[in-house]
C-alpha positions in Angstrom: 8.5 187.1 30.6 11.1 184.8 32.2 13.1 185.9 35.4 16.9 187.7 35.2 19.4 185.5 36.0 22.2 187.5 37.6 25.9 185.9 37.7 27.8 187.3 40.6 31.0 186.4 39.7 31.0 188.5 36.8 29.5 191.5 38.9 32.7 191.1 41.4 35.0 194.0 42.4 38.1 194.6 43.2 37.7 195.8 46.9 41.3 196.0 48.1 44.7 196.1 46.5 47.5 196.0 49.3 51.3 195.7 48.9 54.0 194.6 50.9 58.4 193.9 50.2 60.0 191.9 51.7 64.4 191.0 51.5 65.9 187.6 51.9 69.2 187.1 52.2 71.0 185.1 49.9 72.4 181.9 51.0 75.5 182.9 50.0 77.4 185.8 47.8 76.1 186.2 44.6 77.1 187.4 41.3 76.6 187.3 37.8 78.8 189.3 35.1 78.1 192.9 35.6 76.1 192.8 38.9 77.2 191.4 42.7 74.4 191.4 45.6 73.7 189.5 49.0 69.9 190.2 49.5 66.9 189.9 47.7 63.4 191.7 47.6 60.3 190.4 46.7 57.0 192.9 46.1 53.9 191.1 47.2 50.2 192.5 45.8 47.3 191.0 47.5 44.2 191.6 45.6 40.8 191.0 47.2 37.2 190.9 46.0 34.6 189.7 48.8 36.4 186.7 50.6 38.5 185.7 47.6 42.1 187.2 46.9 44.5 187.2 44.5 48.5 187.2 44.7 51.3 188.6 42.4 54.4 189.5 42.8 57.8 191.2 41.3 61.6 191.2 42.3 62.8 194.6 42.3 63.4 197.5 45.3 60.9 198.8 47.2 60.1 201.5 45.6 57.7 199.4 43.7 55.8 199.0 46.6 55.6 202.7 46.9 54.2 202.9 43.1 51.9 200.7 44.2 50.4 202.3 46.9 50.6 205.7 45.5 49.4 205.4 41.9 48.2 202.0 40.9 45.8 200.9 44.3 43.2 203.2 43.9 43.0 203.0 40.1 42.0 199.9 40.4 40.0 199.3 43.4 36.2 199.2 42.1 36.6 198.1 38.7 35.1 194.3 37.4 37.8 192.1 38.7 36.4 190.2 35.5 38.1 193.0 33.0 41.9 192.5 33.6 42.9 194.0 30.3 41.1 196.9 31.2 42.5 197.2 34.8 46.0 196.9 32.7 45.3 199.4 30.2 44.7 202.0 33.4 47.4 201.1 35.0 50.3 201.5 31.5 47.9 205.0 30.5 48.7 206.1 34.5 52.1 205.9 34.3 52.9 207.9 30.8 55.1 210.6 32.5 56.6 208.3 34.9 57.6 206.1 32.6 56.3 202.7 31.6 60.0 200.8 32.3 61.7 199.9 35.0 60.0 200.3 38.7 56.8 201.5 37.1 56.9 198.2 34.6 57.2 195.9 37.6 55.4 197.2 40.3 52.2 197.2 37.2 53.3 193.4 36.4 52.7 192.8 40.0 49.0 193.9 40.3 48.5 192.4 36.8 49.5 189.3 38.1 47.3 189.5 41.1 44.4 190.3 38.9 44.5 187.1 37.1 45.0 185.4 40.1 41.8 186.8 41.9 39.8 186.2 38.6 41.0 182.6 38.1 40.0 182.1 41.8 37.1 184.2 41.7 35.9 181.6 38.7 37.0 178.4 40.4 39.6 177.9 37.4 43.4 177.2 37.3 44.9 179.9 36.2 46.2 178.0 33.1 43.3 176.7 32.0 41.6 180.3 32.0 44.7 181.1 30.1 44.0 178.4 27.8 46.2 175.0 28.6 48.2 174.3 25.4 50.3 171.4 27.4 50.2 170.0 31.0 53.6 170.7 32.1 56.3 172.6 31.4 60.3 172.4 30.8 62.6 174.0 32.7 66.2 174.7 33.3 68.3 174.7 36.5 70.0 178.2 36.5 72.4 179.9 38.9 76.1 179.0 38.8 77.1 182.5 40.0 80.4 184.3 39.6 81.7 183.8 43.0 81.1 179.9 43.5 83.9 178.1 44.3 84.6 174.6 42.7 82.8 172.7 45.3 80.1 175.3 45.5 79.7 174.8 41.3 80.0 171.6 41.4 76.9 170.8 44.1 75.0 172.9 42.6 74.5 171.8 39.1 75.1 168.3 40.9 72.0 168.8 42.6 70.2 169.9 39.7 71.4 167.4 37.0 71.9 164.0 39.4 69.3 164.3 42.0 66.1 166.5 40.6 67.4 164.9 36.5 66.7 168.3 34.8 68.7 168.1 31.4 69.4 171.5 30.5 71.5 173.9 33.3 72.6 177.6 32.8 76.1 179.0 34.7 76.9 182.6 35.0 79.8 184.0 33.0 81.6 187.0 31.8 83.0 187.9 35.0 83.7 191.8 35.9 82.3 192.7 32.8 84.0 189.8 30.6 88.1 191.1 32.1 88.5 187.3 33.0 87.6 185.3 30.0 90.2 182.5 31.2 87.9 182.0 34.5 84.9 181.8 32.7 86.1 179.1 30.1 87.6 176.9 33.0 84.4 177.2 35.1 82.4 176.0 31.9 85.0 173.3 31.5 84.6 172.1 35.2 80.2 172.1 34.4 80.4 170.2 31.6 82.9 168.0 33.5 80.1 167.9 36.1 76.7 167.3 34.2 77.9 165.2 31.6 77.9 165.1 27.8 73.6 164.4 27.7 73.2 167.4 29.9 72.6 170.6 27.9 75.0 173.4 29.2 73.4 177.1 28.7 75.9 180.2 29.9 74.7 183.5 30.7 77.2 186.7 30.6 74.5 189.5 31.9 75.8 191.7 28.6 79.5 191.7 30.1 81.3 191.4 27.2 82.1 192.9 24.2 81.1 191.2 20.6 84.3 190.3 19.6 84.9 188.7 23.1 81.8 187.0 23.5 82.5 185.5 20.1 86.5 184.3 21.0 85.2 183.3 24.3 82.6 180.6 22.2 85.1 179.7 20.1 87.2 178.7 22.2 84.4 177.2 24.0 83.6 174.7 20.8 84.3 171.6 22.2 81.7 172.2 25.3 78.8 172.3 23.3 77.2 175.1 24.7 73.4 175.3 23.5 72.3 178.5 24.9 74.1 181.7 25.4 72.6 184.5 27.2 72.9 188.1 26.7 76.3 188.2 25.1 76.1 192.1 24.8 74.1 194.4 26.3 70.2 193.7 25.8 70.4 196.8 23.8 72.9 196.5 21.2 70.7 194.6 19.1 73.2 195.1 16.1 75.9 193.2 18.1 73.6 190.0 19.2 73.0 190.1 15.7 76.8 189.8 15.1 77.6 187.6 18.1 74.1 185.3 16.7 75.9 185.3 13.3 78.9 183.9 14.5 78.2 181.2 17.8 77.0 177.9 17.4 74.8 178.4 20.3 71.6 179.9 20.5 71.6 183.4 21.3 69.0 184.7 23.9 67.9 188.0 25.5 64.9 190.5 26.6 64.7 189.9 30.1 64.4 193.6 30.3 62.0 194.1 28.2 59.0 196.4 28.8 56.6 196.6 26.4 55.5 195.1 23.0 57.6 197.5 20.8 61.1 197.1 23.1 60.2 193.1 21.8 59.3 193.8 18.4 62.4 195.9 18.0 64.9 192.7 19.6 62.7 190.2 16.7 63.1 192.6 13.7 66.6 193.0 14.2 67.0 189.1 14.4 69.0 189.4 17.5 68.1 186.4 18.9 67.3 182.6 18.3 64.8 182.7 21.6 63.2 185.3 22.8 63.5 185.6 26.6 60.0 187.2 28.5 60.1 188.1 32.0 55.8 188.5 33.3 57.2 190.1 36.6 59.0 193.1 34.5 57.4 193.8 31.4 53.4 194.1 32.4 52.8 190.7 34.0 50.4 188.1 32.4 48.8 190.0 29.9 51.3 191.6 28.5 53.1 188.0 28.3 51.0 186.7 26.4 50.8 189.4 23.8 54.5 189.5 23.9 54.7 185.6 22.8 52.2 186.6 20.5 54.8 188.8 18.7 57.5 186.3 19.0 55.5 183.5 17.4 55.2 186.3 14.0 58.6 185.8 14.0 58.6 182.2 13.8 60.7 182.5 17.2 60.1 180.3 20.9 59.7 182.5 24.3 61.7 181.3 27.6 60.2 182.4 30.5 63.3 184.7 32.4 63.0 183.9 36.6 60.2 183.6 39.3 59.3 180.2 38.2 56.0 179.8 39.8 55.2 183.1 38.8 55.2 182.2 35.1 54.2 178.5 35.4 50.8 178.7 34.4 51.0 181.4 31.8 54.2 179.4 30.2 52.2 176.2 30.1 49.3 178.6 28.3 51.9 179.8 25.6 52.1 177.5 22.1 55.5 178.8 21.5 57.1 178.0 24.5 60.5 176.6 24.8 61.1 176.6 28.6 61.4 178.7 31.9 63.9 179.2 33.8 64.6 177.7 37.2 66.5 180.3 39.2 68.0 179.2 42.2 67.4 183.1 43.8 63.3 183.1 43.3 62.7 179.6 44.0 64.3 179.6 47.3 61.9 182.8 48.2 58.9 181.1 46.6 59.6 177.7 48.4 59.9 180.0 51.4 56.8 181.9 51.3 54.1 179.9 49.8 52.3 176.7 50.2 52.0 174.9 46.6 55.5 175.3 44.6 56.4 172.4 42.5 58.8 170.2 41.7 61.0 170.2 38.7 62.0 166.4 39.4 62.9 165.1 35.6 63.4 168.7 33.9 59.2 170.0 34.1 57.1 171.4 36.4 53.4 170.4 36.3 50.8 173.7 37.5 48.2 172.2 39.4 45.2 171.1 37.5 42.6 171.4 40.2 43.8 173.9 42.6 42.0 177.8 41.5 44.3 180.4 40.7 48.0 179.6 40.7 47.8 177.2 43.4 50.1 179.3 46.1 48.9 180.0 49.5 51.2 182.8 51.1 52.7 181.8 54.4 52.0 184.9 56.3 53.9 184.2 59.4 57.0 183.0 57.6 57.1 186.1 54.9 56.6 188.4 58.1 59.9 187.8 58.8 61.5 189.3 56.2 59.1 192.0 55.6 61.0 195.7 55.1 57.8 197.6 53.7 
């Protein structure tokens, strides 16, 4: 009779699940086309087992903290940290008559994200190689160019990005106070492509501000920019009208940001309301629901972009076959670069996740996030 072998990484708990928020202020007023803000929060999960912990995180108000603490923690404390999909599955089943959307969606994302970082760790693995690597790095695009920049503000910005860190593809904000200003928004995409060039690709962004016979004049009389990308036209939720606006733009149309769960995605695919699918890991149930969501998106024959927290989705987006890029947002990689130890560089339009480093390669600067902490 030959001895048990016992593995004790796979026996590993989850001992602790703790949450904190935290608000930065924004290096200047911000605003896209439906939305203006000065502040932003992030919602930090630390997930330990033993010595080793995990870290995710979400952008959203503090209340997701509060879910958190009051209905997700101790549903998951105990269980394998090994069994991630289960731990996710108990937290979406938890929240039926809360609601699986909105607060509930991303303060779930966050543990989720957390979970796969305390495994990955937990097993000595980067987290995209757990994932499964499909391809070392990944593109990105610079985005930002908010409503209230001035000329000079615009024009350093997508300076920065395009002359100095040479990432090819940039995304402005338009649609300004809900599209009433389409003049502004078609001399502000003037004065970017004046800035990045004709090589650069120019991606716009109107938040759902306009409406789709405005979004479509606004494009044509856009025609000799060359726009490539154009972002939430409409509402995320008038899927007949992206479908309209998609029928009649040369650029490709893009939304699902807000996206919760795999039949909110299905629904955006079906109704062929976009050309890329856009995924957000921090709202709509955090790494494994990603990938599932890709998953759908590839049945479709259609490419995911990874919406915000860069380093957030930087392993999982370099784990997705279908990917066509993430997004670079000037908001969440000033509060990443702030807070953690290990964010990369998008020097020549990709980021590379470290290949050696466990997890996803961020250490949390306690001292430094302390100072913003609100919760």
């Amino acid at each position: 009779m030959s001895d048990t072998v016992t593995d004790p990484v796979a026996g590993s708990s989850i001992d602790s699940v703790e949450v904190s928020a935290f608000t930065v202020p924004t290096d200047a007023p911000e605003a896209d086309g439906t939305i203006s803000w000065d502040s932003t929060t992030m919602v930090l999960v630390r997930a330990r087992s033993g010595d080793v912990e995990g870290i995710g995180w979400t952008y959203g108000p503090t209340a997701c903290a509060t879910v958190v603490r009051a209905e997700l923690a101790d549903l998951v404390v105990g269980r394998n940290a090994m069994d991630v999909a289960g731990s996710f599955q108990a937290m979406v089943r938890s929240v039926r008559n809360a609601g699986r959307g909105g607060i509930a969606g991303y303060a779930i994302s966050a543990v989720d994200v957390a979970l796969w970082d305390l495994k990955a760790r937990l097993l000595g693995l980067p987290l995209h190689h757990l994932l499964g690597a499909v391809s070392a790095t990944v593109p990105v695009y610079g985005s930002g160019g908010f409503t209230t920049y001035d000329e000079q503000q615009l024009r350093h910005q997508l300076g920065d990005w395009v002359l100095e860190q040479r990432i090819p593809r940039v995304k402005i904000k338009i649609g300004e106070s809900w599209g009433t200003t389409p003049e502004r928004d078609l001399a502000r995409m003037r004065q970017a492509r004046d800035v990045i060039g004709e090589s650069t690709e120019l991606f716009v962004d109107a938040n759902g501000g306009y409406t789709r016979k405005e979004a479509i004049r606004v494009m044509s009389a856009a025609t000799d920019l060359d726009v490539h990308w154009f972002e939430e036209p409409v509402s995320s939720d008038d899927l007949a009208g992206l479908h309209e606006v998609r029928d009649n733009v040369a650029a490709d149309v893009a939304a699902g940001e807000y996206g919760d769960d795999l039949h909110y995605f299905r629904r955006m695919c079906a109704a062929g309301a976009v050309d890329c699918l856009q995924a957000d890991a921090s709202r709509c149930g955090g790494i494994t629901e990603f990938v599932r969501v890709a998953a759908v998106a590839a049945s479709f024959g259609l490419e995911v972009s990874g919406h915000c927290a860069p380093h957030l989705h930087a392993h999982v987006a370099a784990a997705t076959p279908n990917l066509r890029h993430l997004e670079w947002f000037h908001d969440h990689v000033r509060v990443e670069s702030l807070f953690f130890d290990g964010t990369l560089d998008p020097t020549g339009g990709t980021i590379t996740p470290d290949p050696e480093t466990p997890g996803h390669g961020l250490t949390l600067r306690v001292a430094d996030a302390e100072r913003y902490r609100v919760a």
